[in-house]
C-alpha positions in Angstrom: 44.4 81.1 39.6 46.7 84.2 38.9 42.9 86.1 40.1 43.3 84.5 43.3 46.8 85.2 43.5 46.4 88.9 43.2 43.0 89.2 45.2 45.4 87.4 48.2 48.5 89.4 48.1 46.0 92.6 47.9 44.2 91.3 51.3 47.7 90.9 52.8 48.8 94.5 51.7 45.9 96.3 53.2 46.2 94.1 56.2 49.5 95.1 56.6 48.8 99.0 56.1 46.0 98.5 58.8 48.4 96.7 61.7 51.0 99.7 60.6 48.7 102.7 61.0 46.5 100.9 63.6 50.4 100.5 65.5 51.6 104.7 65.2 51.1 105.3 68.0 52.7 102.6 70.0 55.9 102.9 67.6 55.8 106.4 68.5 55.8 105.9 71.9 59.2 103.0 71.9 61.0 105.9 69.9 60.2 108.3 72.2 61.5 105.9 75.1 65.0 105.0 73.0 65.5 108.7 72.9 64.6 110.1 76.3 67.2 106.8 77.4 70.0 108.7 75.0 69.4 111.8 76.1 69.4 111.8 79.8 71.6 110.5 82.5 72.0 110.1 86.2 74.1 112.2 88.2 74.6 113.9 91.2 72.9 117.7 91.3 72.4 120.1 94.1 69.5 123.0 94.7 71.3 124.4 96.4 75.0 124.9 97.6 76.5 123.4 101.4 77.0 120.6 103.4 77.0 116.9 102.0 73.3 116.6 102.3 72.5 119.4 99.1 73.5 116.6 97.0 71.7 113.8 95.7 71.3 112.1 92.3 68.9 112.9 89.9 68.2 113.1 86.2 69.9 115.0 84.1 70.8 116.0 80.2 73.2 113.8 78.5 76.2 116.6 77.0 77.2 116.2 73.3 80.3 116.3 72.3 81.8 119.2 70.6 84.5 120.1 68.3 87.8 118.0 69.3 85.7 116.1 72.4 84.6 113.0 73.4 81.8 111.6 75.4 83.0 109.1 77.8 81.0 106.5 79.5 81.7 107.2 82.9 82.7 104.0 84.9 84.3 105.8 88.0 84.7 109.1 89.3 87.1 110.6 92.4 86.5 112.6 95.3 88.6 115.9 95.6 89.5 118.8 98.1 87.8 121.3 95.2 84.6 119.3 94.8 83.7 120.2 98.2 84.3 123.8 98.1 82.3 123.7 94.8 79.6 122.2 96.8 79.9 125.3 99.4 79.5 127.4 96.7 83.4 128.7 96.9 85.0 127.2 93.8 82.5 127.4 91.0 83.5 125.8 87.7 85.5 127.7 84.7 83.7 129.5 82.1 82.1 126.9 80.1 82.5 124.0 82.3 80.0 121.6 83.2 78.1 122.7 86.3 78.4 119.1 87.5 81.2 118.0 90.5 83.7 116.2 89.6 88.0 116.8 88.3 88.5 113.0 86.8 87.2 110.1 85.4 87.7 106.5 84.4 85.7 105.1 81.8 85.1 104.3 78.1 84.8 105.9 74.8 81.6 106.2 74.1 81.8 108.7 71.0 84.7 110.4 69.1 83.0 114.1 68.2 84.3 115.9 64.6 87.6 117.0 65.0 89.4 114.4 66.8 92.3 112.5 65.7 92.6 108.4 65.5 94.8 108.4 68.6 91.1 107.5 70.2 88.3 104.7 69.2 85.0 104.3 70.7 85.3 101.6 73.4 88.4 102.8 74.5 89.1 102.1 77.9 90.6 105.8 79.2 90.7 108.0 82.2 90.3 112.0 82.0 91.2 115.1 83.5 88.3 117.2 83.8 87.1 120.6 84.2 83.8 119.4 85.7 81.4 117.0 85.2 82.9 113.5 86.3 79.8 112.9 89.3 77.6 111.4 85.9 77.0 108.7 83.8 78.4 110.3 80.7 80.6 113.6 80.4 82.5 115.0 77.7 86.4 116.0 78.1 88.6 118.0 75.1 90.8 115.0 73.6 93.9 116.1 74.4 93.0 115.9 78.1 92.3 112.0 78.0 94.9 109.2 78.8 95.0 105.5 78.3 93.7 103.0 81.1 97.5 101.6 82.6 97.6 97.9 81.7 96.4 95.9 84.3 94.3 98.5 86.0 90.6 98.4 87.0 88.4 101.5 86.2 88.3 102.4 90.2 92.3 102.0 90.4 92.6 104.3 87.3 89.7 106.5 88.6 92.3 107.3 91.4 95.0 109.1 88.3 94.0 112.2 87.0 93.7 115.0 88.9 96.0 113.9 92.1 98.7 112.7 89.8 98.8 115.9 87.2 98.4 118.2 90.4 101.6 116.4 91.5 103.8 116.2 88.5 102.7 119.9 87.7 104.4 121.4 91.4 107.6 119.4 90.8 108.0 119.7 87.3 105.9 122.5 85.4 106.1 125.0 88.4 108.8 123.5 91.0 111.3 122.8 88.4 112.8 119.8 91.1 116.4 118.5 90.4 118.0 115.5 91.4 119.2 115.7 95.3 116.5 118.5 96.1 114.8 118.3 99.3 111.2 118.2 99.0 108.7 119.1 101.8 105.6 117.4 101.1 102.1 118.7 103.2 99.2 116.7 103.5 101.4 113.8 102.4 99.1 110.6 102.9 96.6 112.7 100.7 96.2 111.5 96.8 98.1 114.3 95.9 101.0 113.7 98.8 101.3 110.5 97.8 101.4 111.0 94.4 104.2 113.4 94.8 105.9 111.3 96.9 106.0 109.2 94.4 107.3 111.5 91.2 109.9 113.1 94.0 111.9 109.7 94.0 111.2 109.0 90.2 112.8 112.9 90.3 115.7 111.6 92.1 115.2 113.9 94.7 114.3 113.4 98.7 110.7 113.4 99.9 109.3 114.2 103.3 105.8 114.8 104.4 104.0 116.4 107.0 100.6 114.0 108.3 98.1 113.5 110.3 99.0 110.5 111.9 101.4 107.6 112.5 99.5 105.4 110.3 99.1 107.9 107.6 102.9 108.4 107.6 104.0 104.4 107.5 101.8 104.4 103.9 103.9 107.4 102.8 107.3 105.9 104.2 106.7 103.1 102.3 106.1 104.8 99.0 109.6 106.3 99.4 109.2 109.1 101.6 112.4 109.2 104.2 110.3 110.4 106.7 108.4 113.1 108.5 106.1 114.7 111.1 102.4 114.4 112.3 101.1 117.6 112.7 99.2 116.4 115.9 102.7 116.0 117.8 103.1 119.6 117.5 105.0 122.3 115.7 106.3 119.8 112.9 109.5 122.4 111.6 112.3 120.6 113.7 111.0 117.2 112.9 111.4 117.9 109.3 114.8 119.8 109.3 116.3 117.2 111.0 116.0 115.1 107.7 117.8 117.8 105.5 120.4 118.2 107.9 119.5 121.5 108.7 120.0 122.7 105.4 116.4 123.3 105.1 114.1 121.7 101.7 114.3 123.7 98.1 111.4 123.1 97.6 108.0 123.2 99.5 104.8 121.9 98.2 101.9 123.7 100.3 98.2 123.1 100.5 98.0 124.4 104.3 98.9 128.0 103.8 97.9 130.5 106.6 98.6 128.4 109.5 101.8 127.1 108.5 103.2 130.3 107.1 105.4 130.4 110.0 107.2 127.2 109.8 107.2 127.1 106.1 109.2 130.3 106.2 111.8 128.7 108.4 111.5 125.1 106.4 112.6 126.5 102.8 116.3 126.6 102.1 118.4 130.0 100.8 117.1 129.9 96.9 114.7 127.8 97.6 111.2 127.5 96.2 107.8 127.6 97.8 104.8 126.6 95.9 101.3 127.6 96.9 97.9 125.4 95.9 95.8 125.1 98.4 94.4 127.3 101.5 93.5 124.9 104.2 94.9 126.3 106.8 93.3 129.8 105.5 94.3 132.6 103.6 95.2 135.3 105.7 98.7 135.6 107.8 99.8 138.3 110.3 103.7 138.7 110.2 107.3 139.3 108.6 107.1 136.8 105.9 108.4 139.4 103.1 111.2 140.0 105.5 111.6 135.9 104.9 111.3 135.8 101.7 113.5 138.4 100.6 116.5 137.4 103.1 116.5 133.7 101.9 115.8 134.9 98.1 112.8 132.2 98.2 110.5 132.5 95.4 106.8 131.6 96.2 104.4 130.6 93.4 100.7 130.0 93.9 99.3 127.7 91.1 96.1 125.8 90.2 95.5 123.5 87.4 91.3 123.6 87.1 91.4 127.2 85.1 95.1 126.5 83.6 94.3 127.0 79.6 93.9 123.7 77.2 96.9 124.1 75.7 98.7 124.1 79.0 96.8 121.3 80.4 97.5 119.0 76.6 101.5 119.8 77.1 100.8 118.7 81.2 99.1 115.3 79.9 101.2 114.4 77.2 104.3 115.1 79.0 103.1 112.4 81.8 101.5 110.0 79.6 105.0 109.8 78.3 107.4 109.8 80.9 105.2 108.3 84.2 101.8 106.5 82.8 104.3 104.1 81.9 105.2 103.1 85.4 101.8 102.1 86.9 101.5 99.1 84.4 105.2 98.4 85.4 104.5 98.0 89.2 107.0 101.2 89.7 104.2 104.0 90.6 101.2 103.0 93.0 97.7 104.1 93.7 96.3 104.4 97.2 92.5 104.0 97.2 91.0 104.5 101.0 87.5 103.8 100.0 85.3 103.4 97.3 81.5 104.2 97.8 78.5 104.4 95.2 77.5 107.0 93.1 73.8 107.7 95.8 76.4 107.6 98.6 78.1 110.6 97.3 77.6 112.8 100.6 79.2 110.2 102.5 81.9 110.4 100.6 82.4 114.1 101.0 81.9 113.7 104.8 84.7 111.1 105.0 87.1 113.4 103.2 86.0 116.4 105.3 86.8 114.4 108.3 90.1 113.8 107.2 90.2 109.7 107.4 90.9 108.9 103.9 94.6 108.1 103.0 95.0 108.2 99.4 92.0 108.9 97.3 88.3 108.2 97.7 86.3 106.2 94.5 82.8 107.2 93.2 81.5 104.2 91.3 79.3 105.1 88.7 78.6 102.2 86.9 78.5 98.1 87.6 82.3 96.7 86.2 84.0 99.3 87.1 86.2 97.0 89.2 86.6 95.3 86.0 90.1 95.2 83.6 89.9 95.6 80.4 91.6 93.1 77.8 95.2 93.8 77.8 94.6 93.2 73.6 92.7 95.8 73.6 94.8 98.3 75.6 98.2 97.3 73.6 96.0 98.2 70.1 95.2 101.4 71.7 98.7 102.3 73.2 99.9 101.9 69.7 97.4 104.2 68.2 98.6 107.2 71.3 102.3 106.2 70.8 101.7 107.5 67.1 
């Protein structure tokens, strides 16, 4: 019997060694497939740089996390002013930087790299300010440079954050320096940065007023607390504007236009008052006395960006709002305008409704299916513990 036994449990080892070896190849192959699907991604690439249609999406290399990173799972993505002039080929990406479009994201943790702290878990719902990269399924972003989902928020409406909001609380606070009772001119104000800064302005105390495009664009940023303005199609917009400081003209001025406004700006900033410069819309050259200006009213202009700003600069930026203003979206106080959202393959139409100016507020990318979804408030309070640490 024990003969039997062993002859049987012989015939069933070399059976199994046969199916094994006989299967190598085929187990090969599924392991091959697992890795190609962890190591690639979709996301949107141009050959070469120009209008919307350069863009498409294809397939692309998953990025790693490095030292002090982590990978997020991309849920949602924004649309910015700078992603189409990196499309043109005019603002390529810092040192370093993914190659990739894209300022901010919404999304989940997908893995914490070496050197992180525990302020971040993997499945962490969070949004990101980037220095490229957010157009894809997956991109990496330093730690310090990620925030907690607001409670209550879907991916898309958190999508909407980052860059607009940290553009905005950077003029008025880091570079500004606003006070309580400052009168603050606000360009492109129905944009996701002009409403944003409408926005922080009253949470400043101070007095908001915009320049727009249109009556419709300036109702949404009246009713976000601006006490008024002018639409830029109605003409030259300076005596509009004064009116609303009494004539005392605004100390400070928050311009994205640049060249073509010079003029009125000039006239529009009050004796010591200050005029910060971060965009060229309106172009970059000007043809006139505007040191004469500047020195009689003792203005002083700043030009600023936040893409190249250093990592240090950019972790005291974030943890300074995540501690005075993320707060307020959960809490109703600070709102986020979405104009539209459109799919990741309809990414060039997204760039063409930007560049046709018809977007109030921001414009969504959705990269993933659930990113209107909320995450479980649970899950967010055990995380805002961990960040509050």
């Amino acid at each position: 019997m024990a003969c039997l036994w062993r002859t049987a449990a012989a015939s069933f080892s070399f059976c199994v060694l046969v199916l094994l070896v006989c299967c190598a190849g085929s187990c090969e192959g599924v392991l091959n497939m697992a890795d190609g699907a962890a190591t690639t991604m979709r996301a949107v690439v141009q050959t070469e740089t120009g209008g919307p249609q350069t863009m498409s999406v294809g397939s692309v290399s998953r990025p790693k996390p490095g030292q002090g990173e982590v990978l997020i799972k991309v849920m949602a993505t924004a649309v910015n002013r700078a992603d189409t002039l990196q499309r043109q080929g005019w603002y390529p990406p810092p040192a370093g930087s993914s190659e990739i479009i894209g300022l901010e994201a919404s999304g989940v943790v997908e893995i914490v790299g070496e050197g992180c702290s525990s302020k971040f878990k993997v499945g962490d719902p969070v949004i990101a300010l980037l220095a490229g990269g957010g157009y894809a399924e997956y991109c990496t972003v330093p730690e310090g440079q990620l925030m907690p989902l607001p409670s209550g928020f879907s991916f898309v409406e958190g999508a909407a954050i980052p860059e607009g909001w940290l553009t905005a609380y950077q003029l008025l606070h880091f570079v500004g320096s606003v006070k309580k009772g400052d009168y603050v001119l606000i360009h492109a104000g129905a944009s996701g940065v002009g409403l944003a800064a409408v926005q922080l302005t009253v949470a400043a105390g101070a007095i908001p007023v915009v320049t727009v495009g249109s009556p419709e664009k300036l109702a949404s940023a009246v009713a976000l607390g601006a006490v008024g303005g002018a639409n830029r199609h109605e003409g030259p917009w300076i005596d509009t504007a004064l009116k609303f400081t009494d004539g005392k003209g605004f100390n400070l001025v928050l311009d994205c236009v640049a060249g073509s406004y010079w003029e009125q700006n000039a006239q529009a900033v009050a004796l010591d008052g200050t005029w910060v410069l971060y965009a060229l819309m309106g172009g970059a050259d000007i043809d006139g006395p505007l040191f004469r200006t500047l020195l009689k009213k003792r203005v002083t202009l700043v030009g600023t960006t936040l893409r190249t700003r250093s990592l240090d600069y950019k972790r005291r930026l974030i943890s300074q709002f995540t501690q005075t203003s993320l707060p307020k979206f959960s809490s109703g106080q600070f709102k986020v305008s979405i104009a539209k959202v459109f799919p990741l393959d309809q990414v060039a139409d997204s760039h063409t409704f930007l560049e046709e100016n018809k977007n109030t507020g921001k414009i969504i990318l959705q990269v993933h299916d659930g990113a209107q979804d909320k995450p479980q408030p649970q899950q967010q309070q055990q995380q805002q513990q961990r960040v509050d640490l």
